[in-house]
C-alpha positions in Angstrom: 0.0 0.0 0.0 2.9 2.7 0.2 4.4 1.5 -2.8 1.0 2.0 -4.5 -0.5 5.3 -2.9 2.4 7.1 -1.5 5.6 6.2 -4.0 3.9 6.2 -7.0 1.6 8.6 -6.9 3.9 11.3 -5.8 5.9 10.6 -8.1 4.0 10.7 -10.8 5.2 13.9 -11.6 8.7 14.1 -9.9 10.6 11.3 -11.7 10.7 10.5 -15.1 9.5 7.1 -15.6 12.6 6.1 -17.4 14.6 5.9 -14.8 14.9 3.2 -11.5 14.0 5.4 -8.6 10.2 4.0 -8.0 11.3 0.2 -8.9 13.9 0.7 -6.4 12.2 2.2 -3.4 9.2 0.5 -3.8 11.2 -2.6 -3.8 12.5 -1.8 -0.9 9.2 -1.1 1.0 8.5 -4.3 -0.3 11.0 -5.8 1.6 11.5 -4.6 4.4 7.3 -4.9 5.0 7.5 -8.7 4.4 10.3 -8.8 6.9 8.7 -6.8 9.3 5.1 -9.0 9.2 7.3 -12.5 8.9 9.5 -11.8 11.9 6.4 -10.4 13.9 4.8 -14.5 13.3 8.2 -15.8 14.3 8.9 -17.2 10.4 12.0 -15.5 10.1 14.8 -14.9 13.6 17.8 -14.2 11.9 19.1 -11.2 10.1 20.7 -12.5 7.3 17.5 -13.6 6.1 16.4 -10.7 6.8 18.9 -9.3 4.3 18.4 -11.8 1.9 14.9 -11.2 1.6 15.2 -7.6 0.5 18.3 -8.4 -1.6 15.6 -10.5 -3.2 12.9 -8.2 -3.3 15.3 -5.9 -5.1 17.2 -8.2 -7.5 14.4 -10.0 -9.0 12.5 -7.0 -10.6 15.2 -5.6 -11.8 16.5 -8.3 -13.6 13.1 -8.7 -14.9 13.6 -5.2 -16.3 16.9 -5.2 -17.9 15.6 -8.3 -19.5 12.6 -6.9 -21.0 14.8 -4.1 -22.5 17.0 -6.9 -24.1 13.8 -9.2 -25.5 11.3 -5.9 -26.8 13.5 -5.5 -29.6 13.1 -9.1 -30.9 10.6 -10.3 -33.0 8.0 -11.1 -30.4 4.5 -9.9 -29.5 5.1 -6.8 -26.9 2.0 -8.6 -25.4 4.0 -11.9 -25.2 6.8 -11.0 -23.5 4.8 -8.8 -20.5 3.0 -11.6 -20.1 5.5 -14.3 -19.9 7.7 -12.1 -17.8 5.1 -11.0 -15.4 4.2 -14.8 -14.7 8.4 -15.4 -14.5 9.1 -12.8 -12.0 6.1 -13.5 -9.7 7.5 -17.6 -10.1 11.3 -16.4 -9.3 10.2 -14.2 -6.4 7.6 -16.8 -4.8 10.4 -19.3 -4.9 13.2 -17.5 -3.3 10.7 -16.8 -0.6 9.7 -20.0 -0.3 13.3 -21.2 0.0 14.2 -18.5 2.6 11.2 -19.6 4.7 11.1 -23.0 4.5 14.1 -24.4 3.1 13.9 -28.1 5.3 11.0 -28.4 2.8 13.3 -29.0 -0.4 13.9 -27.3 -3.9 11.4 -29.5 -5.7 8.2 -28.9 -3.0 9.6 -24.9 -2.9 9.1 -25.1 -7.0 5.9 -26.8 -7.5 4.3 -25.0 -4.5 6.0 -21.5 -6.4 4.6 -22.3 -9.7 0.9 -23.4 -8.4 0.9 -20.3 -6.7 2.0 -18.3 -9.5 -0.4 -19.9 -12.0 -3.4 -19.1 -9.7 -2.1 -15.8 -9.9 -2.6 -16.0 -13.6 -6.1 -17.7 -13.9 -7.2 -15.6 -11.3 -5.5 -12.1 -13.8 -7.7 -14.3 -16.8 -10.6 -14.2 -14.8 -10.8 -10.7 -13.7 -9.5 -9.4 -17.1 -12.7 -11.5 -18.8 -15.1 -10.0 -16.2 -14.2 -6.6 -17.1 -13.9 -6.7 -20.9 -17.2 -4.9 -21.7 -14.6 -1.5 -20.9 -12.0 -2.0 -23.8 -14.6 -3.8 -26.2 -13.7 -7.6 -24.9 -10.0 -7.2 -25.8 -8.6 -9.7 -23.7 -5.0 -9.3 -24.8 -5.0 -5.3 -23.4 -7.0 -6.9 -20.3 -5.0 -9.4 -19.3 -1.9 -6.7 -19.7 -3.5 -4.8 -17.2 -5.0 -7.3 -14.5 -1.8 -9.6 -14.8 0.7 -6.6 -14.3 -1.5 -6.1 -11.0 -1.5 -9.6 -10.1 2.7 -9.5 -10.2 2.7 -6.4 -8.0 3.1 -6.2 -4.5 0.0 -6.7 -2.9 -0.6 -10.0 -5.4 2.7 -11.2 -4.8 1.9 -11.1 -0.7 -1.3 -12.8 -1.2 0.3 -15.8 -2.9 3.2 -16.3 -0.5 0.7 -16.4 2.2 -1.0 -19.1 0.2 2.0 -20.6 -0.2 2.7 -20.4 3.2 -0.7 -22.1 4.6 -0.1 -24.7 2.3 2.8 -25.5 3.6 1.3 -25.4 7.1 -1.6 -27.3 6.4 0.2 -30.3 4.6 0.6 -33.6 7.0 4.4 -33.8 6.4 5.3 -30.3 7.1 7.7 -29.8 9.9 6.6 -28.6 13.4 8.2 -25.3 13.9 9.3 -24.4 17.0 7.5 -21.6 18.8 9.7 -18.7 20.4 10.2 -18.6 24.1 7.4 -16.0 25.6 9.7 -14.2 27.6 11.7 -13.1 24.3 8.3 -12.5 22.3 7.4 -9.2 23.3 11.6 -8.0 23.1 11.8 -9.3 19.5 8.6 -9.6 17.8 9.1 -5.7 16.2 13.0 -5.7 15.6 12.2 -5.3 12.1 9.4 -2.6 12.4 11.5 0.7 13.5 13.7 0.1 10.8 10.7 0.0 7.9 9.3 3.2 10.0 12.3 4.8 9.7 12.8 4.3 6.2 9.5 5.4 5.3 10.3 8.5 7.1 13.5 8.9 5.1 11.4 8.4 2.1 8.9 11.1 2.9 11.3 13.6 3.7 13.1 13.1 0.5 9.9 12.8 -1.5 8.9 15.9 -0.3 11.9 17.5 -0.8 12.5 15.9 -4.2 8.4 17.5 -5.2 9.2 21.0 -3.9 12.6 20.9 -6.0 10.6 19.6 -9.0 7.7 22.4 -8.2 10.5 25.1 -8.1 12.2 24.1 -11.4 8.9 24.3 -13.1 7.9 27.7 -11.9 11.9 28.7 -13.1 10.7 27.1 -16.6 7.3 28.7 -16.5 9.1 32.3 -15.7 11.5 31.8 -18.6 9.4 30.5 -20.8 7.3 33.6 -20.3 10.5 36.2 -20.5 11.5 34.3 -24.0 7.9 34.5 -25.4 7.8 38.3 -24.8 11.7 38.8 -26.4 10.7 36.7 -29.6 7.0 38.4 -29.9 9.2 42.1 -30.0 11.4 40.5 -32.5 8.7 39.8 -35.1 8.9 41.3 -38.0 6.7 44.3 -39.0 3.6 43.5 -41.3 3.8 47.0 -42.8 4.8 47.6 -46.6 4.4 43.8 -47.7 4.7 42.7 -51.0 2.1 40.7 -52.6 2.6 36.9 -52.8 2.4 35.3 -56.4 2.1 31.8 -56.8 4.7 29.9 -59.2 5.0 26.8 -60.6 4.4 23.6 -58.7 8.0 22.3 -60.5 9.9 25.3 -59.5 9.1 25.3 -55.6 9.2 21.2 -55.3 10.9 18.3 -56.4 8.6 16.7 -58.7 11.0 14.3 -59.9 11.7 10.7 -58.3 13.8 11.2 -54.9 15.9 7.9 -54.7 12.9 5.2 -55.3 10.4 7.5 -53.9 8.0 8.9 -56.3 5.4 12.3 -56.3 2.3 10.9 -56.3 0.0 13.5 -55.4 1.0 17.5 -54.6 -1.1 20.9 -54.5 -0.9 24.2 -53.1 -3.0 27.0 -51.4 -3.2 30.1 -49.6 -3.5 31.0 -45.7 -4.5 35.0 -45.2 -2.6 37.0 -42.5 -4.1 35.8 -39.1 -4.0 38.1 -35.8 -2.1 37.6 -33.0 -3.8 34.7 -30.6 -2.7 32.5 -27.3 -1.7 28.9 -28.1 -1.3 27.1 -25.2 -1.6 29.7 -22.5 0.9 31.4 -24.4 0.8 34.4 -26.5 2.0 34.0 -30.4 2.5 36.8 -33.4 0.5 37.5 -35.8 1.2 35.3 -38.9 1.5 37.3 -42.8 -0.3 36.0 -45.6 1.5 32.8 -47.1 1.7 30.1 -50.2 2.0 26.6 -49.1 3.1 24.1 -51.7 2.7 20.5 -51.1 3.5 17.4 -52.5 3.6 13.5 -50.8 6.3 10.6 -52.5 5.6 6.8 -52.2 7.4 4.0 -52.9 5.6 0.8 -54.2 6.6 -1.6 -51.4 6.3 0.6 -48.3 3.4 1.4 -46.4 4.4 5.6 -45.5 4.6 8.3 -47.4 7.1 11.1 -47.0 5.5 14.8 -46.9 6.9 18.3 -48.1 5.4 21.2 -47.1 7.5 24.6 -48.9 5.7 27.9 -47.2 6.4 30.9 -49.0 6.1 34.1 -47.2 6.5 38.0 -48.0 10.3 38.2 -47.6 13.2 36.3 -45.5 12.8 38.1 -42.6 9.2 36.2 -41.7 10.4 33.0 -43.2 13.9 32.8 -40.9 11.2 33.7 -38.0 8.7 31.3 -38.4 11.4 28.8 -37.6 10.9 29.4 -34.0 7.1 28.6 -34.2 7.6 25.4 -36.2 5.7 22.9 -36.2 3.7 25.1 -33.4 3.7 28.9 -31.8 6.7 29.5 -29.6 7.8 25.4 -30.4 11.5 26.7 -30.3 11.0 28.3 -26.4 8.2 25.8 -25.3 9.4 22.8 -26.2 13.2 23.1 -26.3 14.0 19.6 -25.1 12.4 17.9 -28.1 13.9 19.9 -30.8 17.1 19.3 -31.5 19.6 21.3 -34.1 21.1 19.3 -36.3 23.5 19.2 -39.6 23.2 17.4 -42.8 24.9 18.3 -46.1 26.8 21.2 -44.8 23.3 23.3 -43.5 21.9 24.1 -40.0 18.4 22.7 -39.4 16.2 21.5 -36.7 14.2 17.9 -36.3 11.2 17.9 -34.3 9.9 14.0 -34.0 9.0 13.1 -37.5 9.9 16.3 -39.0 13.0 18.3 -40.6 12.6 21.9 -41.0 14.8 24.7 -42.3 14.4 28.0 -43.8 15.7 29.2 -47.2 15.4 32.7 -48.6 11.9 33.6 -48.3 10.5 30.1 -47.9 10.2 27.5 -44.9 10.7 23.8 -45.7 9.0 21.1 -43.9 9.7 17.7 -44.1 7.6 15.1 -42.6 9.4 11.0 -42.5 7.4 9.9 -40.5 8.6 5.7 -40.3 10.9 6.6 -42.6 14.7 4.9 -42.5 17.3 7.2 -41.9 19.0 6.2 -45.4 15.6 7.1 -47.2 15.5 11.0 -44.8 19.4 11.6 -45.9 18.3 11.1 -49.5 15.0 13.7 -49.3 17.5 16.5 -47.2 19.9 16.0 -49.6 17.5 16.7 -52.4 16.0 19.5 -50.9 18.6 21.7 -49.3 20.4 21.2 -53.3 17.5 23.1 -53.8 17.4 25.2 -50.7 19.8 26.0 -49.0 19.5 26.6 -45.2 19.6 30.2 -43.7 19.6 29.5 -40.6 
């Protein structure tokens, strides 16, 4: 329960979910609240099992993560390997607990008990996933996702060891287990316990401290964001005197001819009036002139995608180099500065934004959208269009 409602939901937005700081405390909450319960029922008196059993509480998921980054990239049904590597984890953990706990019981009963436990787990994921199918439409692939990935987690995981653990009482050949002197009860029962209070003290604390840190870096962001926004909205350029746009040929603004295999199959062009300033985002943007956009879309015959170019003209350079700031949104450049990156191909300057590779070039803005495109095919379309326009940036 404080891996669910007090780690992971403050830090929903505090860590980044790429990297191991929730997998790692929660593990050790985990841990150290297993020991705490086992050596309050006398299952557990010494301390290196203590120690094992959050060595193993941490180890296991881990290696279950490193090995999911290994296997996605193989051939395999995303689907497949959560699933298969939900059930193995929950099998590896039950059975190293089992074998800490009761190891006069033997490898093969610790296995067979760990894998019974761990395939009720899964029926038990099937069944609730079914019940609730109506939700996604009956998709019981995405359902089972879901239910199982709860099943594996920490409050699942504590419900089958304690199966496991009746089991094991109940069964006619289990060894009797020695109760602990009462006069040592009461002394030793809650050795554990200060020690998981204390670390969820130390947990708090730092969360707290970690969310005001994180609250103060985003009102830092939010200030300069808002300082940029006003600098680049005084730098437009004025709308006064403006010549008047005239369309040209569709051949002489776009490469109409085959780029490497890819061929034009379909292109256009039409015309955006001047628009007044507006707020995008909670942010304020400047007014945009009156433009050309020329389009065109290339395919190749055994590939699925299609590669876009869009050429905007505009009324001279000046507007054309500044609208490279608000591509492919108002204030992108400011707002969104981590996912634009600056790049150079061909001997230009130009930026990438996801799919996209933008530039400008004299009075016009090139767009270029590869989205699933191979790298190989991209190099080919950059290099045929920045022949044709060269960056100015």
């Amino acid at each position: 329960m404080y891996s669910e409602w007090f780690l992971w939901w403050r830090s929903f937005d505090v860590w980044p979910f790429n990297t191991y700081k929730l997998p790692f405390l929660a593990s050790v909450s985990f841990g150290l609240s297993l020991a705490a319960v086992l050596w309050f029922y006398g299952l557990i008196r010494s301390w290196k099992t203590v120690m094992a059993l959050l060595a193993l509480s941490i180890a296991v998921p881990f290696l279950a993560v490193f090995l999911g980054k290994y296997f996605i990239v193989l051939p395999i049904p995303e689907i497949f390997i959560i699933l298969v590597g939900s059930f193995v984890t929950v099998l590896l953990q039950l059975a190293g607990f089992l074998y800490l706990l009761v190891p006069e019981r033997g490898g093969r009963w610790v296995w067979w008990m760990a894998l019974r436990s761990a395939l009720a787990g899964f029926l038990f994921a099937c069944v609730v996933g079914l019940l609730g199918g109506g939700r996604a439409g009956f998709s019981a692939g995405n359902l089972l996702l879901v239910e199982f990935g709860e099943a594996a987690w920490q409050t699942g995981l504590a419900l089958l060891l304690g199966i496991a653990l009746c089991a094991k009482q109940d069964s006619p050949h289990a060894p009797t287990v020695k109760a602990p002197e009462t006069s040592a009860w009461p002394k030793s029962r809650f050795a554990v316990f200060p020690i998981l209070v204390g670390y969820f003290a130390v947990v708090s604390v730092w969360s707290n401290l970690a969310r005001e840190r994180a609250h103060e870096e985003k009102r830092e962001l939010r200030t300069r964001i808002a300082a940029e926004i006003t600098q680049s909205l005084a730098e437009a350029p004025s709308l006064e005197n403006l010549p008047q746009l005239k369309p040209q040929p569709m051949d002489q603004v776009l490469v109409m001819h085959q780029v490497a295999s890819w061929t034009p199959y379909y292109s256009g062009s039409y015309d955006r009036p001047a628009e007044p300033a507006g707020i995008s985002g909670y942010h304020p943007y400047a007014p945009y002139p009156h433009r050309l956009i020329y389009y065109v879309y290339y395919a190749e015959p055994a590939n699925n995608y299609a590669v876009g170019v869009d050429v905007t003209q505009y009324p001279n350079p000046n507007w054309a180099k500044y609208e490279v700031r608000n591509t492919p949104g108002p204030n992108a450049l400011i707002v969104d500065r981590d996912g634009i990156k600056r790049l150079s191909r061909f001997g230009n300057n130009l930026y990438s934004a996801g799919p996209d590779f933008y530039w400008s070039s004299g009075d016009k803005l090139i767009v270029l959208n590869c989205s699933g495109i191979l790298p190989t095919v991209i190099d080919e379309f950059l290099k045929a269009y920045l022949e044709k326009y060269p960056s100015s940036i």
